[in-house]
C-alpha positions in Angstrom: 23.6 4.6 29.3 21.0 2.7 27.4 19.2 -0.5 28.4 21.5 -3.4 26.8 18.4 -5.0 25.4 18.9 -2.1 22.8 22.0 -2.9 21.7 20.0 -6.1 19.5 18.7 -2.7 17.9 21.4 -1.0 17.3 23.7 -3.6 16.4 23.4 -4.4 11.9 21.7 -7.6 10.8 25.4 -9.2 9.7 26.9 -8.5 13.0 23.7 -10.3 15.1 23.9 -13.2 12.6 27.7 -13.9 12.9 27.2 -13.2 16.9 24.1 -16.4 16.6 26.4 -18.1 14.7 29.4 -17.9 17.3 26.5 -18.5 20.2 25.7 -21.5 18.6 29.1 -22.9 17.7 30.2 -22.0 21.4 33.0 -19.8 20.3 31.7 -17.2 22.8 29.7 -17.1 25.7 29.4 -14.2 28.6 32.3 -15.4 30.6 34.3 -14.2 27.5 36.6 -11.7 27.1 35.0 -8.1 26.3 37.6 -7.8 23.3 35.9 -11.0 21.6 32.7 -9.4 22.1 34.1 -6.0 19.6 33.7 -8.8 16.2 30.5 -8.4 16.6 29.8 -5.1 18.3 32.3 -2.5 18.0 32.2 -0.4 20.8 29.1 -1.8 22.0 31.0 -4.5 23.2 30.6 -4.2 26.4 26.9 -3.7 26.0 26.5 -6.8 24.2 28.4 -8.8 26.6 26.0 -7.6 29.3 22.8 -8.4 27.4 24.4 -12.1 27.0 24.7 -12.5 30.8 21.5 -10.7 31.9 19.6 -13.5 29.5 22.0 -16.2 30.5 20.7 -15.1 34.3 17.3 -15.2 33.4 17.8 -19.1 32.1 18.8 -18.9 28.6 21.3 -21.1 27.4 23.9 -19.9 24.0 21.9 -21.6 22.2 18.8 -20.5 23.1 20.3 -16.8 23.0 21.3 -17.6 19.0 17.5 -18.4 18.4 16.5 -15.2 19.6 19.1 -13.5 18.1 18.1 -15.2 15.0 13.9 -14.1 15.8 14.9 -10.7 15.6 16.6 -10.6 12.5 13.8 -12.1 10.5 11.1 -9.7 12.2 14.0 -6.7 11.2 13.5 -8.6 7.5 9.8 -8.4 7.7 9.3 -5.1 9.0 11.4 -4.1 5.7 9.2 -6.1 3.4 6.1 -4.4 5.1 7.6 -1.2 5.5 5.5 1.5 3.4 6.8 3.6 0.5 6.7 6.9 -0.4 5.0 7.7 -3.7 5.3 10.7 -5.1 4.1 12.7 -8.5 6.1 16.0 -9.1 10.0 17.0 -9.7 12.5 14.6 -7.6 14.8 15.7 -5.0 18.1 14.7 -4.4 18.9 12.4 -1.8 15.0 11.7 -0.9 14.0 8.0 -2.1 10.7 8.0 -3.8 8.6 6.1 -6.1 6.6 7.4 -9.1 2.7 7.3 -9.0 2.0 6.6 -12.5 4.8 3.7 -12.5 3.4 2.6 -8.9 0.2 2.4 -10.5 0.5 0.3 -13.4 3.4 -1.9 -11.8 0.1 -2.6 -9.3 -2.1 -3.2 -12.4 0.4 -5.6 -13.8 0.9 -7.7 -10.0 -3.1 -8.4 -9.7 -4.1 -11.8 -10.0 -7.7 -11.7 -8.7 -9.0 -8.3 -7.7 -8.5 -4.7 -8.0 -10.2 -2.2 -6.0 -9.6 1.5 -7.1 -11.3 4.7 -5.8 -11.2 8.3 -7.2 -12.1 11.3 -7.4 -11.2 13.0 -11.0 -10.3 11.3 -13.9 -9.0 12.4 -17.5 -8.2 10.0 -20.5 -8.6 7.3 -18.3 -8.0 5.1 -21.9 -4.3 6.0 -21.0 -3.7 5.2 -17.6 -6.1 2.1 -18.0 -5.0 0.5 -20.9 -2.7 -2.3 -19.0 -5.3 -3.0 -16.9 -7.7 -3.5 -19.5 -5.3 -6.3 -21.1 -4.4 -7.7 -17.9 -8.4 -8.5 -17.7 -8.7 -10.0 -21.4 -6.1 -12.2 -20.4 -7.8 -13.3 -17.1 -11.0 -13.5 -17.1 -11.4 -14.7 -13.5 -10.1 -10.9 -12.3 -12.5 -8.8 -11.1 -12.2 -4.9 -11.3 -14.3 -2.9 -9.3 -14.5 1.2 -9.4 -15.6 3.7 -6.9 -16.0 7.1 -8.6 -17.6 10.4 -7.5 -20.7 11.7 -10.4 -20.9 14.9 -9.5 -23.5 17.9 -9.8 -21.7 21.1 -10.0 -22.9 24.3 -8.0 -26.0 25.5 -9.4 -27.2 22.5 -11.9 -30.8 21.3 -11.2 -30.2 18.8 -14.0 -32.3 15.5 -13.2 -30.0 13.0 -11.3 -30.4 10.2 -14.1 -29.5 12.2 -16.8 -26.4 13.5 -14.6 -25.9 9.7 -14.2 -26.6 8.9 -17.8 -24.1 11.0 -19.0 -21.1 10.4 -16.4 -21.4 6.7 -18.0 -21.3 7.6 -21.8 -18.2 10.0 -20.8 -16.9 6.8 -18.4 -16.9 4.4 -21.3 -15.9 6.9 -24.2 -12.9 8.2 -22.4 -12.1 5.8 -20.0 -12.8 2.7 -20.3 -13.7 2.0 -24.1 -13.1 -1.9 -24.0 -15.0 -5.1 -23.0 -15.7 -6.4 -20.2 -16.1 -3.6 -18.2 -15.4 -3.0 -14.4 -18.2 -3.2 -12.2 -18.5 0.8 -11.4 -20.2 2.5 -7.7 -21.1 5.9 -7.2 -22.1 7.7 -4.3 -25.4 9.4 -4.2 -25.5 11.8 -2.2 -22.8 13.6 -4.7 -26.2 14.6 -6.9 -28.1 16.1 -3.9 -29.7 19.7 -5.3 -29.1 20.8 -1.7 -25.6 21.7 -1.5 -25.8 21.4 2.2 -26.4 17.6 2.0 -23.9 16.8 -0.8 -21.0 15.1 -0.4 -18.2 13.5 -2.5 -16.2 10.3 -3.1 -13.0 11.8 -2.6 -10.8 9.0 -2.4 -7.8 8.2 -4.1 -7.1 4.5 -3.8 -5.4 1.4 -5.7 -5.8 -2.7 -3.8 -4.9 -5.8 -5.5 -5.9 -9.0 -4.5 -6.5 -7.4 -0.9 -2.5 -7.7 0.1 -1.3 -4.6 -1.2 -2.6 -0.8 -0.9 -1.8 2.1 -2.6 -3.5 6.0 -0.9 -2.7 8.7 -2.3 -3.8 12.5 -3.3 -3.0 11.4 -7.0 -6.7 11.7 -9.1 -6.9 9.5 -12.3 -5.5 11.9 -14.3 -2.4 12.1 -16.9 -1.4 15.6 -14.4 -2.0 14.4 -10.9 0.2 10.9 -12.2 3.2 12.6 -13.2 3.1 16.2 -13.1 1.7 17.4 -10.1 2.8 17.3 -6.7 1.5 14.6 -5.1 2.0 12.6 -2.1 0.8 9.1 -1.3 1.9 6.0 0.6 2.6 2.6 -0.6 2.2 -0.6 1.6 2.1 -4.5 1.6 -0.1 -5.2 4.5 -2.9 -7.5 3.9 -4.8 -6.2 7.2 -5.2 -3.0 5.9 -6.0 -3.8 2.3 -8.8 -6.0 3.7 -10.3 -3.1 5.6 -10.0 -0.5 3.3 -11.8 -3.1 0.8 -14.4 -4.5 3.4 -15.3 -0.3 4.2 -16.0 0.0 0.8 -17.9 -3.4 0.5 -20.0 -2.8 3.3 -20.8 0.8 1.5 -21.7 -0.9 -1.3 -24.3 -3.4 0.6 -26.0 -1.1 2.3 -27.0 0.9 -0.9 -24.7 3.5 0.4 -22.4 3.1 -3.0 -24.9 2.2 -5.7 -24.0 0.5 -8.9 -24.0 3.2 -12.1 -25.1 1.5 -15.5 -23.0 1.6 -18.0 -23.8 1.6 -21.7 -22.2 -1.0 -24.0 -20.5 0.4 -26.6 -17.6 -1.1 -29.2 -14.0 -1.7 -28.4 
């Protein structure tokens, strides 16, 4: 038999707010029939009436029992606000609830009001998946984009690191990001080591706005990874995490780890 302290659990968030209410109006109280107690809890009735006693032992009056009754349907409430989401790229499947990346991603785009934060690895006409966010930053001025992108130096290339460099931002703001302003864009260095043995990539996949709301995922930047492939990635609104994810990356960024790649100006 279960601990009655479970049946708050168990029991739906209508049936514990009708039970508060009837606490509160005095229509029911532990010395009560069990029968009155089925209303609320079916046949956890008896379970119910048990963890009414037990608190009413411990001190609590009805009215105090509504209140906590009441506590634990707003924390049910917010754990389903904060809950995270599955976010998926690929072919659906009955009877499993998912959201799309590339709608995810722009609906994201469209909520920011003061910052976005967005790390990946690959990206591909980035003009398409970028346009929104390109209006949303004529039209507010005040919002402030930040990318963290891996430059990399395929297997074999002894190519000069500034040139590498040089041309990753020609590509960056030809087929990517061909308006004005531009984000403020980071790169990790040690992705153009010649020695393959100390290279190492910015592998990330990552969307924050305003620090409240956080998007990983194994989705790259790309028209593919958005909507075609199968991808997996999770969705959640808790401002905690944001903040870490984008104080990590910040503290990267002041200690020279993530360096600042220059970007040409070019036309819109």
């Amino acid at each position: 038999m279960s601990h009655p302290d479970q049946v708050l659990a168990e029991l739906s968030a209508p049936n514990l707010a009708a039970f508060a209410t009837a606490l509160e109006a005095d229509w029911i109280s532990s010395s009560s029939p069990e029968k009155l107690f089925r209303s609320y809890a079916g046949d956890q009735a008896g379970q119910l009436k048990q963890w009414l006693r037990g608190i009413n032992e411990d001190g609590f009056s009805s009215p105090q029992a509504a209140r906590l009754i009441q506590a634990v349907i707003s924390g049910r409430a917010r754990e389903q606000i904060l809950a995270p989401d599955l976010v998926v790229s690929g072919p659906d499947v009955p009877g499993v609830p998912t959201a799309d990346t590339y709608a995810v991603v722009q609906s994201l785009f469209q909520e920011a009001a003061s910052e976005v934060i967005l790390a990946g690895y690959a990206f591909y006409n980035g003009k398409a998946l970028f346009e929104r966010l390109a209006e949303k930053r004529a039209s507010n001025p005040n919002l402030r984009i930040l990318f963290h992108v891996d430059v990399p130096r395929k297997y074999g290339d002894h190519t000069p690191s500034d040139q590498l460099i040089q041309k990753y931002a020609e590509e960056f703001r030809t087929k990517h990001w061909p308006w004005t302003p531009v984000p403020e864009l980071y790169f990790d260095p040690r992705a153009l080591e010649t020695d393959a043995k100390l290279r190492a990539s910015l592998h990330a996949k990552v969307v924050v706005i305003d620090r409240r709301k956080l998007l990983v995922t194994s989705a790259n930047f790309t028209e593919a990874a958005q909507q075609r492939n199968v991808e997996l990635g999770v969705l959640c609104s808790l401002p905690y995490l944001a903040e870490r994810v984008c104080s990590y990356l910040e503290g990267l960024r002041k200690t020279g780890q993530l360096r600042r790649l220059p970007l040409p100006v070019t036309s819109e």
